[in-house]
Backbone as CSV, one residue per row, in Angstrom:
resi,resn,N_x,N_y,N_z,CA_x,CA_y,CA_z,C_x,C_y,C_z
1,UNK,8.146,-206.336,-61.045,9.482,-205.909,-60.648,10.520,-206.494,-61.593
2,UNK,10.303,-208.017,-61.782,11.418,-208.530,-62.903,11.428,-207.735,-64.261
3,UNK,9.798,-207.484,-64.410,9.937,-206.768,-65.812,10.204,-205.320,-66.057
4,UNK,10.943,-204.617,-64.906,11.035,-203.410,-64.690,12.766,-203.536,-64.758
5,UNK,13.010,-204.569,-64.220,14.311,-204.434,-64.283,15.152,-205.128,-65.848
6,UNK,14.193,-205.801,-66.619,14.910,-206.422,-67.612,14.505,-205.023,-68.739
7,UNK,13.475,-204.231,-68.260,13.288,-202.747,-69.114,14.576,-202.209,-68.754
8,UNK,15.181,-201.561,-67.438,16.207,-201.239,-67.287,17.638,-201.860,-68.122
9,UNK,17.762,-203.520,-68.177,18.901,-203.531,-68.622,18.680,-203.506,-70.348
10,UNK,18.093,-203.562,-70.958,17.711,-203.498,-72.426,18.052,-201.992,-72.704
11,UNK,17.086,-201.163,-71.537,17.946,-199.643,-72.120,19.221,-199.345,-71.911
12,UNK,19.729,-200.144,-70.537,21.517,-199.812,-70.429,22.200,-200.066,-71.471
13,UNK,21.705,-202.061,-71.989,22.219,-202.234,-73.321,22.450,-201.529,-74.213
14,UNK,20.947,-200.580,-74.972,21.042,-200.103,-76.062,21.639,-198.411,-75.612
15,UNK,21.682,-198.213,-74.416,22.602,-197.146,-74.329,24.551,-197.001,-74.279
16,UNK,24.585,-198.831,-73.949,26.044,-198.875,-74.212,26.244,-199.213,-75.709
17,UNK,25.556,-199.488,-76.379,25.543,-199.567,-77.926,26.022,-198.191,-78.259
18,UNK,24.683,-197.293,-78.292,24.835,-196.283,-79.100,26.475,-195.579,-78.576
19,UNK,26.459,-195.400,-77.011,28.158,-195.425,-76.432,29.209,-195.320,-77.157
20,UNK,29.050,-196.761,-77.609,30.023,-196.899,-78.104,29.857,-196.888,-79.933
21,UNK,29.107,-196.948,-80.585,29.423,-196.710,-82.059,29.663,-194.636,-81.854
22,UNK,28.818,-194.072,-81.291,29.043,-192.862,-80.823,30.947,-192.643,-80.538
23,UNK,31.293,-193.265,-79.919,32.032,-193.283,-79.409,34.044,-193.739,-80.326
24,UNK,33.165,-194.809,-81.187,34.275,-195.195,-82.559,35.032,-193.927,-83.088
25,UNK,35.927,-194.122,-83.645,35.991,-193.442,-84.648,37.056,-193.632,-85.374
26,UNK,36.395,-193.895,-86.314,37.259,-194.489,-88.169,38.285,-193.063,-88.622
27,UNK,39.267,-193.890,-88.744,40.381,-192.548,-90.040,40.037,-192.376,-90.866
28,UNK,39.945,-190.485,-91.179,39.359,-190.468,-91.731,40.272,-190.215,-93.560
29,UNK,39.924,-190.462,-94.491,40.454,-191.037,-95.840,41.603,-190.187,-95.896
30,UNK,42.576,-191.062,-97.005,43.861,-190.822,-96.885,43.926,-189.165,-97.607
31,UNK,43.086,-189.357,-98.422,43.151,-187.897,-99.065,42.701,-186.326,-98.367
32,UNK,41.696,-186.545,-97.307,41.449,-185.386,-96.093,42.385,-185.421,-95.198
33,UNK,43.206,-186.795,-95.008,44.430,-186.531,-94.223,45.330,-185.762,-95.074
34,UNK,45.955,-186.130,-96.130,47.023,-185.734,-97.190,46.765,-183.897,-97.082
35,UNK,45.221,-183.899,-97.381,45.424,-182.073,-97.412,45.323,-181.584,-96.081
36,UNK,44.810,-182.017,-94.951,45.127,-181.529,-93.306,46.979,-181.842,-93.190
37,UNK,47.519,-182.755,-94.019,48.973,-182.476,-93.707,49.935,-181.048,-94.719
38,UNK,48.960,-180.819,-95.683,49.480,-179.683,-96.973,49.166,-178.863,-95.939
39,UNK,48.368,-178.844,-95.103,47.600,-176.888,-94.712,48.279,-176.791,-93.641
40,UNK,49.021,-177.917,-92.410,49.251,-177.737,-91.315,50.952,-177.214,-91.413
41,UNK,51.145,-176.582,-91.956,52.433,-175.818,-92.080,52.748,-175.031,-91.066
42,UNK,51.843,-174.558,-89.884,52.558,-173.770,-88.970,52.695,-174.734,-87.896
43,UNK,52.887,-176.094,-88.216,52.910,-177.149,-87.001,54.415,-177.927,-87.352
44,UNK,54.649,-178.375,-88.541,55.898,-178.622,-89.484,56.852,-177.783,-89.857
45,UNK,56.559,-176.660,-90.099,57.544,-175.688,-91.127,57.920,-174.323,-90.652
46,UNK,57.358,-174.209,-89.200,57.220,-173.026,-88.328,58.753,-172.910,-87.512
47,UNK,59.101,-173.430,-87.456,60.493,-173.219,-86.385,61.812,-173.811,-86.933
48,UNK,63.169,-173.576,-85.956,64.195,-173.889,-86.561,64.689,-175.307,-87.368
49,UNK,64.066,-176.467,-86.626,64.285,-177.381,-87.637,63.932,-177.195,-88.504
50,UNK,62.819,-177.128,-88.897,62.273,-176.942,-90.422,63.411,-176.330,-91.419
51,UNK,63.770,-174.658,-90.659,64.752,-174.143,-91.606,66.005,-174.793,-91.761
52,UNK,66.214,-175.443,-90.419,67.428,-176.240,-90.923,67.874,-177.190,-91.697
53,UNK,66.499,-177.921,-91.299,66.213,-179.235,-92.071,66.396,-178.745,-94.248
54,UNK,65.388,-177.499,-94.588,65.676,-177.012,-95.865,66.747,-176.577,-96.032
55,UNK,67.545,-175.589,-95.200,69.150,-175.151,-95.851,69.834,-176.503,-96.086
56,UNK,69.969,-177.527,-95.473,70.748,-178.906,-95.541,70.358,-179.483,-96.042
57,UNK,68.906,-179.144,-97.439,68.747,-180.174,-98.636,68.113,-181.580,-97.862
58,UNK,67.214,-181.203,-96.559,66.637,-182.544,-96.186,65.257,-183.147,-97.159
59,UNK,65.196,-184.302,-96.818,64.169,-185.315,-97.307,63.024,-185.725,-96.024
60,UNK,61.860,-185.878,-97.215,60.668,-186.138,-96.280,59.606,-186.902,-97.018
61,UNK,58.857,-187.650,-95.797,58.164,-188.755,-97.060,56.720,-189.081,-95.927
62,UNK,55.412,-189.454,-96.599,54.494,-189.904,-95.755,54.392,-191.400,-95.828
63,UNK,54.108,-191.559,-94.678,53.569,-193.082,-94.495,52.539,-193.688,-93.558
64,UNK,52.524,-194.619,-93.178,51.523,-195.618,-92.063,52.313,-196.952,-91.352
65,UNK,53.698,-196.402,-90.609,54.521,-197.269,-90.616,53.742,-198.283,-89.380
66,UNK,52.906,-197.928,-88.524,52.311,-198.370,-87.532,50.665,-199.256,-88.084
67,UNK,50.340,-198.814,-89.334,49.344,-199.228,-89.959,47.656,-199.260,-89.017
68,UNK,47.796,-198.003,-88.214,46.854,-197.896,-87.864,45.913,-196.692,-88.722
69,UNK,45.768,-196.812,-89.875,45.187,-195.976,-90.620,45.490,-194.533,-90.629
70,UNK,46.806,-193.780,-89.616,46.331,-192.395,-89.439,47.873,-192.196,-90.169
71,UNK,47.926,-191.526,-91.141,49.378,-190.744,-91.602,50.285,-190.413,-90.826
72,UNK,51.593,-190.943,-90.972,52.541,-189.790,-90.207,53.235,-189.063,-91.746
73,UNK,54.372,-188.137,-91.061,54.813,-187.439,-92.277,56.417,-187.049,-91.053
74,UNK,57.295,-187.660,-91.814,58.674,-187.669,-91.720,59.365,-186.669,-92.305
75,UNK,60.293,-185.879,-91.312,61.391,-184.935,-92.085,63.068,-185.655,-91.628
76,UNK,63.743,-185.806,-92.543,64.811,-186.409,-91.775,66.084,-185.719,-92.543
77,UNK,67.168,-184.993,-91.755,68.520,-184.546,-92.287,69.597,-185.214,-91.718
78,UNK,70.653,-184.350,-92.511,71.987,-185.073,-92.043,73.038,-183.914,-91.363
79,UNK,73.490,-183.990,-90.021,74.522,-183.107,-89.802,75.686,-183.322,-90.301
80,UNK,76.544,-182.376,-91.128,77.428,-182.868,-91.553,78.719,-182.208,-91.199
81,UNK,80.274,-182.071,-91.038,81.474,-181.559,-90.481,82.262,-181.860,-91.616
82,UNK,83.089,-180.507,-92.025,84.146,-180.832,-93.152,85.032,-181.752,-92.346
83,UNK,85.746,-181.990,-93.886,86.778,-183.417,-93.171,87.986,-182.306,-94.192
84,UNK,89.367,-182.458,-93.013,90.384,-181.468,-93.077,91.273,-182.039,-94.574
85,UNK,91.412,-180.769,-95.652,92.122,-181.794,-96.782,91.071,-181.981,-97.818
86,UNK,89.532,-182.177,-97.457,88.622,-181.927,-98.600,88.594,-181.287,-99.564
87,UNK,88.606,-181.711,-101.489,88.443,-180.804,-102.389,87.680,-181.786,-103.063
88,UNK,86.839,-181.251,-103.702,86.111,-181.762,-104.796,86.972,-181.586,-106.074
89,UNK,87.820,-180.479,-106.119,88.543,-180.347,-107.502,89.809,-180.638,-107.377
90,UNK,90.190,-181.476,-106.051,91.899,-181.522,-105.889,92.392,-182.823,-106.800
91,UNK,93.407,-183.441,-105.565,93.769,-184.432,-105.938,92.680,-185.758,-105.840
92,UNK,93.150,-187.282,-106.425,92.545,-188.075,-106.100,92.012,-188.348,-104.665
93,UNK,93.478,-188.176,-103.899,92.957,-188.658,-102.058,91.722,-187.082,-101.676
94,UNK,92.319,-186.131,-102.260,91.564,-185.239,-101.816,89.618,-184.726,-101.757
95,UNK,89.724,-185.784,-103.447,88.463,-185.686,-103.692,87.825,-187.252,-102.783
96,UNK,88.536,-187.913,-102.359,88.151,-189.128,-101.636,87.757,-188.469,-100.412
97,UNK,88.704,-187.588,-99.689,88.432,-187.072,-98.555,87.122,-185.866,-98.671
98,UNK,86.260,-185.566,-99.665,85.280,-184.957,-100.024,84.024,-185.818,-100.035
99,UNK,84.495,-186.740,-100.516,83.293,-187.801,-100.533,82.935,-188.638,-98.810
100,UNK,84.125,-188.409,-98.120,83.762,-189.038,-96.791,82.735,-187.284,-96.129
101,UNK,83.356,-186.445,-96.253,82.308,-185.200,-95.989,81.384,-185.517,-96.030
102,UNK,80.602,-186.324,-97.055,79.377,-186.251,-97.104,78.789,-187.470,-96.076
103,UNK,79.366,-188.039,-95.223,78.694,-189.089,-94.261,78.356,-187.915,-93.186
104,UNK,77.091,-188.238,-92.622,76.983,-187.122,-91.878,77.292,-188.037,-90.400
105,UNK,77.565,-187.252,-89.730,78.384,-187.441,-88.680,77.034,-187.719,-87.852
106,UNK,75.823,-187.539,-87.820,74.401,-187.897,-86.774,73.416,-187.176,-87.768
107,UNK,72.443,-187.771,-87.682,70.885,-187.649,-88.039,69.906,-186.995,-87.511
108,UNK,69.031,-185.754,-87.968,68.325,-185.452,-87.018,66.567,-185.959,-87.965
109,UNK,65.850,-185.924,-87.204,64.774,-186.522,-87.757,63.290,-185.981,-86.979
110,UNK,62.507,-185.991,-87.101,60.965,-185.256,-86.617,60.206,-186.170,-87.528
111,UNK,58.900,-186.112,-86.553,57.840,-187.235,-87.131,56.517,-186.463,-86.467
112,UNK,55.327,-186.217,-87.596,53.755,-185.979,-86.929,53.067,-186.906,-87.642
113,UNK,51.622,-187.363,-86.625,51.331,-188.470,-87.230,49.582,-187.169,-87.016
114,UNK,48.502,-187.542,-87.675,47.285,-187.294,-88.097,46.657,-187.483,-86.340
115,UNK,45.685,-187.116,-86.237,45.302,-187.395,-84.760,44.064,-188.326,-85.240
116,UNK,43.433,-188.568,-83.624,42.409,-189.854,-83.893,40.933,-189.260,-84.916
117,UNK,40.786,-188.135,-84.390,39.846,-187.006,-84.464,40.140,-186.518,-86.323
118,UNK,41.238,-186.612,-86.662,41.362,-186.499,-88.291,41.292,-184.654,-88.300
119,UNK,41.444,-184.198,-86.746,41.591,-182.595,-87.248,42.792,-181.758,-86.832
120,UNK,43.944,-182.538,-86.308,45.292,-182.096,-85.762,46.171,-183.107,-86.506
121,UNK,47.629,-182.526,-86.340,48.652,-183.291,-86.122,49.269,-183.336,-84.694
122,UNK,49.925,-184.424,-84.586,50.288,-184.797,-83.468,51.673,-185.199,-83.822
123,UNK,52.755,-184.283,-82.785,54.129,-184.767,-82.880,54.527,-186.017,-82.324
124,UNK,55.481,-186.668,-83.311,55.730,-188.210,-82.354,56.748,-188.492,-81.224
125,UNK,56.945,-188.859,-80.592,58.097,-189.136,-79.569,58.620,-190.293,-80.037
126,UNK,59.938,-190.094,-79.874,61.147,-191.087,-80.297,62.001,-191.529,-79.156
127,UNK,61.743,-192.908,-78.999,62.445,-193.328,-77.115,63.730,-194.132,-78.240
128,UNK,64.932,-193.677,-77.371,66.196,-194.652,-77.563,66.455,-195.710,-75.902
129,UNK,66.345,-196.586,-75.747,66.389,-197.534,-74.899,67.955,-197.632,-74.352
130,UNK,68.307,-197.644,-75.967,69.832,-197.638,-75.706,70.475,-196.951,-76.492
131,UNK,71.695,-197.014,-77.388,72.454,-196.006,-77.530,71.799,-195.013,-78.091
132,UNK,71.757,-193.742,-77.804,70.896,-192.637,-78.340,71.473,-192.287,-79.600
133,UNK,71.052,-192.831,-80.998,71.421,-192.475,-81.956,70.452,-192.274,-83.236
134,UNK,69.808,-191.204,-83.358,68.591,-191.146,-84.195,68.836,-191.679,-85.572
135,UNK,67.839,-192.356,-85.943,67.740,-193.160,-87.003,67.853,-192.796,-88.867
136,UNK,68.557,-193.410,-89.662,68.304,-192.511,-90.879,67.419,-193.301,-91.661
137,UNK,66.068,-192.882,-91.299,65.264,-193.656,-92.155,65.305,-193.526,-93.509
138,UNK,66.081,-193.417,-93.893,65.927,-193.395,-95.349,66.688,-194.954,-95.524
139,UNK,67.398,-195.132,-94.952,67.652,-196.786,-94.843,67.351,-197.471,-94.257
140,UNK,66.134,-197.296,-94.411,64.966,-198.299,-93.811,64.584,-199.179,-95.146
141,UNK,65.546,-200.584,-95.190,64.847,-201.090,-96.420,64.131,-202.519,-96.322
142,UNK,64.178,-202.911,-94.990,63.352,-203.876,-94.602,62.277,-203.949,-93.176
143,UNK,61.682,-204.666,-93.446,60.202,-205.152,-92.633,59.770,-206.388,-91.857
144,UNK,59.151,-206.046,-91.137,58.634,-207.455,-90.885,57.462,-207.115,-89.725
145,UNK,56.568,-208.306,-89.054,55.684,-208.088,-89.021,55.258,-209.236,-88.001
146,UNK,54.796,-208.285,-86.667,55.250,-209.861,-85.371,53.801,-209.913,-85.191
147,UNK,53.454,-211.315,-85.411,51.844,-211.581,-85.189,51.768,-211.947,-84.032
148,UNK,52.792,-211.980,-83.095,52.231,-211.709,-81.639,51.519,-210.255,-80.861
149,UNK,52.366,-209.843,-81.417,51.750,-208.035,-80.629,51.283,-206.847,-81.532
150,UNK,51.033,-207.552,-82.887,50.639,-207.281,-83.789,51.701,-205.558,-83.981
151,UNK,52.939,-205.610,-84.244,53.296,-204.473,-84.271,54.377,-204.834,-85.794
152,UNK,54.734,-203.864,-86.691,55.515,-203.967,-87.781,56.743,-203.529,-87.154
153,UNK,57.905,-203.761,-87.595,59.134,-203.196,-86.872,60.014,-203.086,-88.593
154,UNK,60.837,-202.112,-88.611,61.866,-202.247,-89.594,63.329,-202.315,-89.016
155,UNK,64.138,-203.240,-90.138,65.445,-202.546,-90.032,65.974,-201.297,-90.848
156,UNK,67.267,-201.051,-89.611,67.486,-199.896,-90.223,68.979,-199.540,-89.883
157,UNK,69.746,-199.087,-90.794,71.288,-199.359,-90.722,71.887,-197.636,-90.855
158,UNK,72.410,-197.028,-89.611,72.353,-195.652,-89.305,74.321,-195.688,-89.423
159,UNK,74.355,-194.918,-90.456,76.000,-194.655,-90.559,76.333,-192.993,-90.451
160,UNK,77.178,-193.088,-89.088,77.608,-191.709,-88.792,79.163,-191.367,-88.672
161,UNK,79.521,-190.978,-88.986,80.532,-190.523,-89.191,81.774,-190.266,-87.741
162,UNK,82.547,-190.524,-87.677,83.411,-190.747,-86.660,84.751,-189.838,-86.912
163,UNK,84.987,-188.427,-86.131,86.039,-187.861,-86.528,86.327,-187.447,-87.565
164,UNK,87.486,-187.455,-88.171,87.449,-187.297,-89.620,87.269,-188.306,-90.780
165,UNK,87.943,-189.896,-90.372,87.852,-190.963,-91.329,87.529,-191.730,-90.639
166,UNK,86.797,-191.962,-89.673,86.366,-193.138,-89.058,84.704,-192.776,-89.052
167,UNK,84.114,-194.162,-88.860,82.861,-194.497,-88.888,82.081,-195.122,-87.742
168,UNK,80.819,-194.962,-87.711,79.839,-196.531,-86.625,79.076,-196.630,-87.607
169,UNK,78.639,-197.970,-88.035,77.535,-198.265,-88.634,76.345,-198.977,-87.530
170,UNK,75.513,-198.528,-87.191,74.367,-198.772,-86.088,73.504,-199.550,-87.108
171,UNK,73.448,-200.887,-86.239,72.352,-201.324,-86.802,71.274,-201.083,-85.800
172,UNK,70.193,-200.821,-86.405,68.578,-200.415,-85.491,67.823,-201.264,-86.148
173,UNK,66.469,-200.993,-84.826,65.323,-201.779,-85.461,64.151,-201.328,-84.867
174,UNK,63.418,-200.379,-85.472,62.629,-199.421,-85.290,61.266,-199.453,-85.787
175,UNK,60.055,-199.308,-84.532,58.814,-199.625,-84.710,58.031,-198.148,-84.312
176,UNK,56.556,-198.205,-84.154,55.989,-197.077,-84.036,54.636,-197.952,-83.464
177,UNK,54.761,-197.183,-82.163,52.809,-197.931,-81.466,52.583,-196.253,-80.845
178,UNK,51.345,-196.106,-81.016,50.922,-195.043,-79.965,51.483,-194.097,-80.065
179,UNK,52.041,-193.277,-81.282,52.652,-192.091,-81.268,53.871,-192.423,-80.909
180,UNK,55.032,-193.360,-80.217,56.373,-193.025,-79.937,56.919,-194.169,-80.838
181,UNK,58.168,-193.935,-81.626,58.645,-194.370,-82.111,59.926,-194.763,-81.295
182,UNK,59.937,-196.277,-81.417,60.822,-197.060,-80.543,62.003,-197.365,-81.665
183,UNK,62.807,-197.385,-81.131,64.656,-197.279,-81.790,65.182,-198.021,-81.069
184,UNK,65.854,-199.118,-81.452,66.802,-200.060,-80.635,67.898,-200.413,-81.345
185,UNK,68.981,-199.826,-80.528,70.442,-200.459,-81.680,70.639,-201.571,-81.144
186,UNK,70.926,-202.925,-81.832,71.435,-204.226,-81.725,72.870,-204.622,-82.256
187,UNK,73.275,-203.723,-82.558,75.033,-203.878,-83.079,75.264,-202.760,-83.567
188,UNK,76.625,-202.653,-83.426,77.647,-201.321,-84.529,78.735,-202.104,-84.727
189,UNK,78.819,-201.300,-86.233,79.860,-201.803,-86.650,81.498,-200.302,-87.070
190,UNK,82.140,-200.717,-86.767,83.576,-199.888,-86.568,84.594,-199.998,-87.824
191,UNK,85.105,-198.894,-88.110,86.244,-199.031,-88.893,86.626,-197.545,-89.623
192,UNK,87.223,-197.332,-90.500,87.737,-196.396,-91.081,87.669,-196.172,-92.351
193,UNK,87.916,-194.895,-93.048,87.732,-194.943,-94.857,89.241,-194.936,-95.212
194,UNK,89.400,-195.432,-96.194,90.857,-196.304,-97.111,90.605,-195.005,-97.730
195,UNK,91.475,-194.186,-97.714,91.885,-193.149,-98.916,93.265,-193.731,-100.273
196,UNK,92.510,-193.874,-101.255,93.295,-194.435,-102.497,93.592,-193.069,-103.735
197,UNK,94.870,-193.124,-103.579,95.109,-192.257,-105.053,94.869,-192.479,-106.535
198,UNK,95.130,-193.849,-106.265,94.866,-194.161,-108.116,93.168,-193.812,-108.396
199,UNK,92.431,-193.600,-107.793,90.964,-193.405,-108.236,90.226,-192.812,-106.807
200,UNK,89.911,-191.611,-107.696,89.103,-190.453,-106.216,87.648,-191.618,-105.413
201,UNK,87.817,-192.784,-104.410,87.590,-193.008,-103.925,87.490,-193.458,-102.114
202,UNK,86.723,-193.521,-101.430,86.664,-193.802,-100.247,86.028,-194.875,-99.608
203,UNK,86.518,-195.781,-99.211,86.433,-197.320,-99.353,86.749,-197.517,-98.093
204,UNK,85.668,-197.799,-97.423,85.250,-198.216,-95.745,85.668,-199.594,-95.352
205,UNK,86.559,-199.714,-94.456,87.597,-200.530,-94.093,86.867,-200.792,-92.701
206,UNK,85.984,-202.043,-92.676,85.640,-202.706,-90.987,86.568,-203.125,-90.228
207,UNK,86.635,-202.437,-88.981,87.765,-202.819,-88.009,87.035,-203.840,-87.534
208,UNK,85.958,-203.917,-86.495,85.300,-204.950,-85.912,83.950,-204.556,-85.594
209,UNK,82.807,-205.458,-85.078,81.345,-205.081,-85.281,81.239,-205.651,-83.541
210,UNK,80.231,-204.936,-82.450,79.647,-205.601,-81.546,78.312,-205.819,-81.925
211,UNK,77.579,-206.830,-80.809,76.264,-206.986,-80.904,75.859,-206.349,-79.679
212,UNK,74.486,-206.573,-79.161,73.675,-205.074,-77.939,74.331,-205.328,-77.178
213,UNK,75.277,-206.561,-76.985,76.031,-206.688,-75.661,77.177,-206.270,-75.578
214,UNK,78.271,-205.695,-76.719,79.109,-205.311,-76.226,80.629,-205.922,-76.576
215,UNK,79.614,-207.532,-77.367,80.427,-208.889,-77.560,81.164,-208.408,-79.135
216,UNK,82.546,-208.649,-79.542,82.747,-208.343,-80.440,82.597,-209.313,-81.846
217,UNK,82.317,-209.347,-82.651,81.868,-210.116,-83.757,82.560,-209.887,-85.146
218,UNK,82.729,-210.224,-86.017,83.064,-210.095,-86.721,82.166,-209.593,-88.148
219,UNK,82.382,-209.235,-89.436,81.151,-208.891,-90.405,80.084,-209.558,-90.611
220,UNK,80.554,-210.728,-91.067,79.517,-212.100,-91.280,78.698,-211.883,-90.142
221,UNK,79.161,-212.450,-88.842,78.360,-212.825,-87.846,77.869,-211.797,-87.509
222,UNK,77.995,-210.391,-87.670,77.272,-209.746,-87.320,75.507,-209.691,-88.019
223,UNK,75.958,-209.654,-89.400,74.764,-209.462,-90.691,74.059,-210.924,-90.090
224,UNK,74.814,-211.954,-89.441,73.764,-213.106,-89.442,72.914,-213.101,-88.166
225,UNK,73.632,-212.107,-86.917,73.159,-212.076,-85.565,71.959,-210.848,-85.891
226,UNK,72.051,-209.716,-87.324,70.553,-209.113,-87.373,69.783,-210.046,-87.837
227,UNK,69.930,-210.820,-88.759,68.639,-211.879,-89.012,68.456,-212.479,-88.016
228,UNK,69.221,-213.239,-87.265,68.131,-213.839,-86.344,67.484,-212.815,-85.168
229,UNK,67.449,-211.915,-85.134,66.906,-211.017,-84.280,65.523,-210.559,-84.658
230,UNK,65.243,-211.055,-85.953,63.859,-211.089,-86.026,63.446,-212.606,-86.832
231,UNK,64.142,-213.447,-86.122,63.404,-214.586,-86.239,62.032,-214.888,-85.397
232,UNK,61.179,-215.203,-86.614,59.662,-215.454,-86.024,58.952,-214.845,-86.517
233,UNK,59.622,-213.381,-86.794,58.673,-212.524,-87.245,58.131,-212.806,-88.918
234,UNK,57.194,-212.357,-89.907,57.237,-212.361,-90.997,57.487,-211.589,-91.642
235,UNK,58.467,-211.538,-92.862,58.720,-210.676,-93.619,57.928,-209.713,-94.233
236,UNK,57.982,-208.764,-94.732,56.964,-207.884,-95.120,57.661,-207.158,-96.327
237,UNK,56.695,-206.886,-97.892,57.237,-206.080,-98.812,57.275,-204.611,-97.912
238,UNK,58.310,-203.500,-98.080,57.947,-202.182,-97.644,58.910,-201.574,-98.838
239,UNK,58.438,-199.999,-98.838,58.942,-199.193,-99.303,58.330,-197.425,-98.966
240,UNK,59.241,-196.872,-99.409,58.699,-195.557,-98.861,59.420,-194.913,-100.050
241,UNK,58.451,-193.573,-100.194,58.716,-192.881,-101.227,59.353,-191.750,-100.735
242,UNK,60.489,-190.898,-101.081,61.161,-190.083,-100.531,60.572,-188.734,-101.283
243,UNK,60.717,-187.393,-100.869,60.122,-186.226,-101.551,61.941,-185.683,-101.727
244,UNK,62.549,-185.445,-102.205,63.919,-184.935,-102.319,63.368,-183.187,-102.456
245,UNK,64.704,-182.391,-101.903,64.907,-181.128,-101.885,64.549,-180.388,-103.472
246,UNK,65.475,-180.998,-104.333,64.099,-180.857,-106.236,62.823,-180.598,-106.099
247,UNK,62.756,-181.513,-105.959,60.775,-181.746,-105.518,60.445,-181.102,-104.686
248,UNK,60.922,-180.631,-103.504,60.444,-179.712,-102.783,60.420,-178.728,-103.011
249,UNK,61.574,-177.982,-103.657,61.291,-176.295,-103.727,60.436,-176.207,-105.107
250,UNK,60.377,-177.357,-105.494,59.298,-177.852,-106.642,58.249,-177.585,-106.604
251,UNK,57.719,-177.824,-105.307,56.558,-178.121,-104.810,55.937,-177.062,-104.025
252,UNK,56.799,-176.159,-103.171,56.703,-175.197,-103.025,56.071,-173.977,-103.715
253,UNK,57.146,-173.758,-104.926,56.638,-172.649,-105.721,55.479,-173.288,-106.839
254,UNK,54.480,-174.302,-106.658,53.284,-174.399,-107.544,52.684,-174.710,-106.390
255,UNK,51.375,-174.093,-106.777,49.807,-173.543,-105.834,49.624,-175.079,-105.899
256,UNK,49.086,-175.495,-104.665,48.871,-176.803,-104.635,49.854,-178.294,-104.531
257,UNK,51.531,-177.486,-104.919,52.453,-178.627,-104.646,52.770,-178.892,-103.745
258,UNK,52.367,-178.888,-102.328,52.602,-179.449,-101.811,51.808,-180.625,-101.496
259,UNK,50.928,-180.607,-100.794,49.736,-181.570,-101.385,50.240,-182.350,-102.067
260,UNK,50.086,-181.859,-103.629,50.396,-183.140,-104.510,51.825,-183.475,-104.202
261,UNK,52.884,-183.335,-103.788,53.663,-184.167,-103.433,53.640,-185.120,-102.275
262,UNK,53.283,-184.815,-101.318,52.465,-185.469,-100.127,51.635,-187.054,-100.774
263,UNK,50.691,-186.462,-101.796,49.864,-187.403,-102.235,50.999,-188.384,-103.136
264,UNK,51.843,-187.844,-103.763,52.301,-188.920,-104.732,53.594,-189.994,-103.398
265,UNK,53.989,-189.101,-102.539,54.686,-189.833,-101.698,53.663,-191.026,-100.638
266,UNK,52.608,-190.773,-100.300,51.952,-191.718,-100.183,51.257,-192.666,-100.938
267,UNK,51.138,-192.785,-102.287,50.975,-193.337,-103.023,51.777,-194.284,-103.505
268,UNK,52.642,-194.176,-102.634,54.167,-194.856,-103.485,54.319,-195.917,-102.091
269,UNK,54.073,-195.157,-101.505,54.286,-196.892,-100.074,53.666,-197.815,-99.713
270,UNK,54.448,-198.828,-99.483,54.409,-200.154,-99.183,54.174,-200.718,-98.052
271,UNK,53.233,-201.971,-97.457,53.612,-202.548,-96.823,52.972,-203.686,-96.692
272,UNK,53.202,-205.063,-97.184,52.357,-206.242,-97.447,53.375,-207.310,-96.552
273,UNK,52.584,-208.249,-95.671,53.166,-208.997,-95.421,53.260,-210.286,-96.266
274,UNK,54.445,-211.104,-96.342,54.750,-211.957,-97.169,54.163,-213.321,-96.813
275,UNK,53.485,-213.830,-98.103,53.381,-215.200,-97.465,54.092,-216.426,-97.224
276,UNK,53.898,-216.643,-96.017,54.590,-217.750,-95.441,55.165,-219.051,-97.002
């Protein structure tokens, strides 16, 4: 009887073995992802963002911001509102007031990441906790890297446009677990653009900055209240390679460019943590 039952657990064993290696499953290489993201065009490029995202000259870039081996692939634009008085060919203030045009007044952004299976994409969800203000990752120029919950988080500094000459500069700090990309603003900062005649410029004038609470701060203390907000964490090299609207309709009209832009934009990113 004992030896009937230690037969039994030896086969449960080697049946929760096979279970589970059965059961694994590894990402699969960056390059069968790269072309499952070239071919999946009626999942990306099928509906109105997409077109909107191309008439407005948007940018898009791949990465592994979550570093769980599976690709995502980022499209991110800018909404933008003339500002009243705009000329590119006028006067000095006028061409100043052209150059604030181009702050876009909010961000729109879409994210698919590779599935576990290596044969779908999967759209990401984006939670705002608090102020709902989508992120412009393209100023995403720092990292870091919390060896408690093992998750990477970036900063990220979202400037939208306020009326005609006024501004928020949002500071965020934005991670990715499990498909949803988490967004947290921890300060904005306030003020207006200086229109100057002697030279067609627009020169952003800080009225005052809060932190998540509401508390008002000043510039300094603000830039010093985002560093310590990821005190503890470790720094991390990052970078991301952007595909610009050039490159895209670039890429477009040659058999195979898309892909290879895909591939050279993942080829180009970063993410090493620094040593202590």
């Amino acid at each position: 009887m004992k030896l009937k039952k230690s037969k039994l657990l030896v086969l449960a064993s080697v049946a929760l073995f096979v279970f589970g290696v059965a059961g694994k499953t590894e990402a699969a290489s960056p390059d069968k992802q790269i072309e499952l993201l070239a071919k999946q065009t009626a999942v990306w490029g099928a509906d109105q963002f997409y077109r909107d995202w191309q008439k407005d000259g948007g940018y898009c870039a791949v990465t592994d911001l979550d570093g769980n081996g599976r690709l995502e692939l980022f499209f991110v634009r800018g909404v933008r509102n003339p500002v009243p008085g705009a000329n590119e060919n006028g006067s000095n203030e006028e061409k100043g007031r052209a150059l604030v045009a181009t702050v876009p007044i909010t961000m729109r952004v879409r994210g698919f990441e590779v599935s576990a299976d290596g044969k779908k994409l999967e759209e990401l969800k984006f939670n705002y906790p608090d102020k709902i203000v989508p992120p412009n990752l393209h100023s995403m120029q720092e990292a870091f890297y919390n060896d408690g919950d093992k998750i990477r988080f970036y900063n990220v500094a979202t400037l939208n446009r306020v009326g005609d000459l006024g501004f928020c500069l949002y500071r965020q700090v934005l991670s990715l677990k499990n498909g949803i990309v988490e967004v947290q603003t921890i300060g904005t900062e306030y003020g207006n653009y200086g229109l100057f005649n002697e030279a067609p410029t627009a020169e952003a004038i800080f009225d005052h900055a809060e932190d998540r609470y509401g508390k008002q701060m000043n510039e300094a203390a603000m830039n010093d209240y985002v560093k310590m907000y990821a005190a503890g964490a470790i720094p991390a090299d990052f970078k991301m390679k952007w595909i610009y609207p050039h490159d895209w309709q670039k890429a477009q009209k040659t058999p195979g460019g898309i892909r290879d832009a895909f591939a050279e934009s993942w080829k180009e990113f970063k993410f090493e943590v620094k040593k202590k």
